[in-house]
C-alpha positions in Angstrom: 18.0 1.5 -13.1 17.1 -2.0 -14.7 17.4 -5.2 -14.5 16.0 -7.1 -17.1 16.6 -11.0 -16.6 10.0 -11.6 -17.4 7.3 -13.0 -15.1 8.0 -11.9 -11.7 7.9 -8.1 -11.8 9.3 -6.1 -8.6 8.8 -2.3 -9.0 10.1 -0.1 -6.1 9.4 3.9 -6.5 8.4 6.1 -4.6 7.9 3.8 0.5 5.8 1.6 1.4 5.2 -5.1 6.3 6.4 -9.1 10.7 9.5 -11.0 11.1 9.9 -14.1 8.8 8.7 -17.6 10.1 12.2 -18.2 12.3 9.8 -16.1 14.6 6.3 -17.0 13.9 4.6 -17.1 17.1 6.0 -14.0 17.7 5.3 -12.7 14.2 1.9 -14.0 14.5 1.7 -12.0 18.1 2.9 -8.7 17.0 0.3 -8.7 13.4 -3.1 -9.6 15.6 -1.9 -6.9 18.0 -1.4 -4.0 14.4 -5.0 -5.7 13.0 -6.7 -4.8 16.1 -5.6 -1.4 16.8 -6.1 -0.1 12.9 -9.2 -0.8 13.3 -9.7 2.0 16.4 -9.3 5.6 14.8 -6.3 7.8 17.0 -5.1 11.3 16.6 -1.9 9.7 16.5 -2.5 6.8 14.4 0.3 6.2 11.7 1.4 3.1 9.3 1.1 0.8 8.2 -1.5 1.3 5.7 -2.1 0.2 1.9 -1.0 -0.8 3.0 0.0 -1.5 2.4 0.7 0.1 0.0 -0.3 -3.0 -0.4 -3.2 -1.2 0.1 -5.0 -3.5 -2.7 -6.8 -6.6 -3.0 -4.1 -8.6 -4.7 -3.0 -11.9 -2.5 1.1 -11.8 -4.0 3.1 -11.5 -0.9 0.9 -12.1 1.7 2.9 -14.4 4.6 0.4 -13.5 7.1 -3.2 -15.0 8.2 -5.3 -12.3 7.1 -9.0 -11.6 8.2 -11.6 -12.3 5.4 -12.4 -8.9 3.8 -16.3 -7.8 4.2 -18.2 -7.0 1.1 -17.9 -3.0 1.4 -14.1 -3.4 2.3 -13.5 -5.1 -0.8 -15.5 -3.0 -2.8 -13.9 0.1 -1.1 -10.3 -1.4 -1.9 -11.4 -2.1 -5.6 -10.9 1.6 -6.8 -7.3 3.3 -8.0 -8.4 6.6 -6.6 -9.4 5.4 -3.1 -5.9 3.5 -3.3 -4.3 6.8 -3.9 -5.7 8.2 -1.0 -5.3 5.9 1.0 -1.4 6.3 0.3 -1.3 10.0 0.3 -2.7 9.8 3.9 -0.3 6.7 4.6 2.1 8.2 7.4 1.1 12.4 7.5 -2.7 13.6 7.9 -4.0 15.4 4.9 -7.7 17.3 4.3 -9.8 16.7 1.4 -8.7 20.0 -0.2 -5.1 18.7 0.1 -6.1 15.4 -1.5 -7.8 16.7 -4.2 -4.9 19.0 -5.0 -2.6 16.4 -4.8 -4.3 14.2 -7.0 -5.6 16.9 -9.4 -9.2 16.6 -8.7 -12.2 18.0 -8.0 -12.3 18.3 -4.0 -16.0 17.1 -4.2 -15.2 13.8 -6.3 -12.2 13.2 -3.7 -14.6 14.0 -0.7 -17.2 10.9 -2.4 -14.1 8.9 -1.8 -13.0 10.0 1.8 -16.6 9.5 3.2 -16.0 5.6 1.5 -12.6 4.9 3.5 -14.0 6.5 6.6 -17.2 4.3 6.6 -14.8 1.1 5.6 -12.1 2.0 8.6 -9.1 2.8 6.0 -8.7 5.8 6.8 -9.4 8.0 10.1 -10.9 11.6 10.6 -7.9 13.6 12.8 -8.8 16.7 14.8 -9.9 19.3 13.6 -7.6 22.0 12.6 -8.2 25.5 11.2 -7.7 26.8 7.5 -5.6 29.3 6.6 -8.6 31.5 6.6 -9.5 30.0 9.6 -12.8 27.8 8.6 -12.4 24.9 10.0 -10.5 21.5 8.5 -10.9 18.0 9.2 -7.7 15.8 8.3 -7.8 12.4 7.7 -4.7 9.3 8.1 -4.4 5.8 7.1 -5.5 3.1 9.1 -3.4 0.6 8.2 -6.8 -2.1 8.3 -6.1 -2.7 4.4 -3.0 -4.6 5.4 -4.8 -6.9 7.5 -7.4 -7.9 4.9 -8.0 -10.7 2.4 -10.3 -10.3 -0.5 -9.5 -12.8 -2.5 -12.5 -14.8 -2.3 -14.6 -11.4 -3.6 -13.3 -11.4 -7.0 -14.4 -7.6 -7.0 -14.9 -7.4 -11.2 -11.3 -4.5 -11.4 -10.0 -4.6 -8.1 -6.9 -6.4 -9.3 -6.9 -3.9 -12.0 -7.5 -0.5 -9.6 -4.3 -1.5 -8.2 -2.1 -1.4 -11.2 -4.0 2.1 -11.9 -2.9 3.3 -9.1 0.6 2.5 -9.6 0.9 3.7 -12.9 -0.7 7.1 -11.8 2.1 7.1 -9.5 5.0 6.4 -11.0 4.1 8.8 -14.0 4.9 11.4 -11.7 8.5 10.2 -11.2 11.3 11.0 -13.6 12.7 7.4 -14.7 15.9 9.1 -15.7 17.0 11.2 -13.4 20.3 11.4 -11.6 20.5 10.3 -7.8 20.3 12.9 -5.6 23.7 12.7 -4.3 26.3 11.1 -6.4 28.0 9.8 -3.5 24.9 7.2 -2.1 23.6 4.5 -4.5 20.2 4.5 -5.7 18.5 0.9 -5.3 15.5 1.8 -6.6 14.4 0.9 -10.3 12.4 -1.8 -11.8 13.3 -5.7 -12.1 12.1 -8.5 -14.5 12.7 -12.0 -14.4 11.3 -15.4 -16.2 10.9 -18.2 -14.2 9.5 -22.1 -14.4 8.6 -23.3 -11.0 6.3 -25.7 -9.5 3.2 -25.0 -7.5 5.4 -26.2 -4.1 8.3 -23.6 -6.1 5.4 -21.2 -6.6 4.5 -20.9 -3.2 7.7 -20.7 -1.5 8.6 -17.7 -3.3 5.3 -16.0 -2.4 5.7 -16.9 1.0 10.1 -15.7 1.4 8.9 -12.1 -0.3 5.8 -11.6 1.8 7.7 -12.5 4.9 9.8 -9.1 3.6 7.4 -6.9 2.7 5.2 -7.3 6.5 8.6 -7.2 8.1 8.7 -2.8 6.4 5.5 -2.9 6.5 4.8 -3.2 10.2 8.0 -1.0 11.3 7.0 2.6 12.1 8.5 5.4 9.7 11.2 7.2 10.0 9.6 10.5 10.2 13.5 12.2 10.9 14.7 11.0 7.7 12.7 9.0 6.3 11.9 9.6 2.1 8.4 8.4 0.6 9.2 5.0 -1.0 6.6 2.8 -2.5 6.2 -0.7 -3.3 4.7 -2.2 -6.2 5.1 -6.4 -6.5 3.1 -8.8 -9.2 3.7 -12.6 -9.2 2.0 -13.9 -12.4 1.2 -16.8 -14.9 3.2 -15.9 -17.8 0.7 -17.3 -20.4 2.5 -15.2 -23.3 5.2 -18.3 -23.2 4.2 -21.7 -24.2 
């Protein structure tokens, strides 16, 4: 479904943040407490990622202090088929053969890309677990570091770019058309467009009220009972087609 109102894009597809400033010392508590444990590898570790969803470099709807990106962090983030992997592997562990097949790929391309997240802490190896002809199979889950980072001050030449690759690889894969899935629940998801003219205080503000959203999801656990994959996909840009 659309809404259609032009420079502040929301896109929400397929699921992918703490409490709004009413609670910030407690906000600010609870995100230095996720940053420190993404960074430690667990069997069990789970969300939140990219993570992220936003799993990408892009500073729109950031609320929270985040820890300057390294150099092979950011260059890690800046590619749309690490971002991709990093969400496949967001909340259920996968194996590089699993990737690759998910993403259509040759397992030895993906498997460049796996060694990349696991030496930049984005992504964990699980145990080991054996193959269905028994050789042995290493799985790998999201870290949920990427949502902890700022890269803004790498200006990574396409890292803005990898992450609007990696959203249109995704939502290729959904059918734009199709019906709910039950006829009696309403389907929220779609795509929204809207114009605005705000001032840089105006600018900010809105930045600031939709990040405070997205690390409120993104910091929950998932609902691994009933939960259904959603993603997140937000830009908030200069509109420089209007005069």
């Amino acid at each position: 479904m659309a809404r259609d109102t032009t420079s502040l894009v929301a896109a929400a597809t397929l699921g992918d943040t703490q409490p709004p400033d009413a609670a910030a010392a407690r906000a600010a508590s609870k995100a230095d407490d996720a940053a420190k444990a993404s960074d430690a590898p667990k069997a069990s570790r789970y969300r939140p990622e990219d993570p992220r969803p936003m799993e990408g470099p892009s500073p729109a709807g950031r609320a929270e202090p985040r820890r300057p990106a390294t150099d092979a962090e950011a260059r890690a983030l800046a590619s749309a088929v690490r971002l991709r992997i990093m969400r496949l592997c967001l909340d259920r562990a996968l194996t590089n053969k699993e990737i690759a097949e998910l993403l259509g790929a040759n397992p030895a391309t993906t498997l460049h890309h796996v060694r990349t997240l696991v030496a930049t802490g984005f992504i964990a190896p699980q145990e080991e677990r054996r193959g269905t002809r028994g050789a042995r199979e290493v799985p790998y889950l999201a870290t949920g570091k990427s949502w902890t980072l700022d890269v803004s001050e790498h200006r990574i030449e396409g890292s803005n770019k990898a992450m609007l690759d990696a959203f249109l690889d995704e939502i290729a894969h959904v059918d734009l058309d199709a019906p709910p899935d039950s006829p009696e629940e309403m389907d929220p998801t779609g795509f929204s467009r809207l114009g605005l003219r705000l001032s840089h205080k105006d600018l900010c503000n809105l930045a600031d009220r939709i990040g405070e959203i997205l690390n409120e999801y993104a910091l929950r656990p998932p609902d691994m009972t009933d939960g259904v994959p959603y993603s997140v996909f937000f830009a908030l840009y200069r509109d420089v087609t209007r005069p």
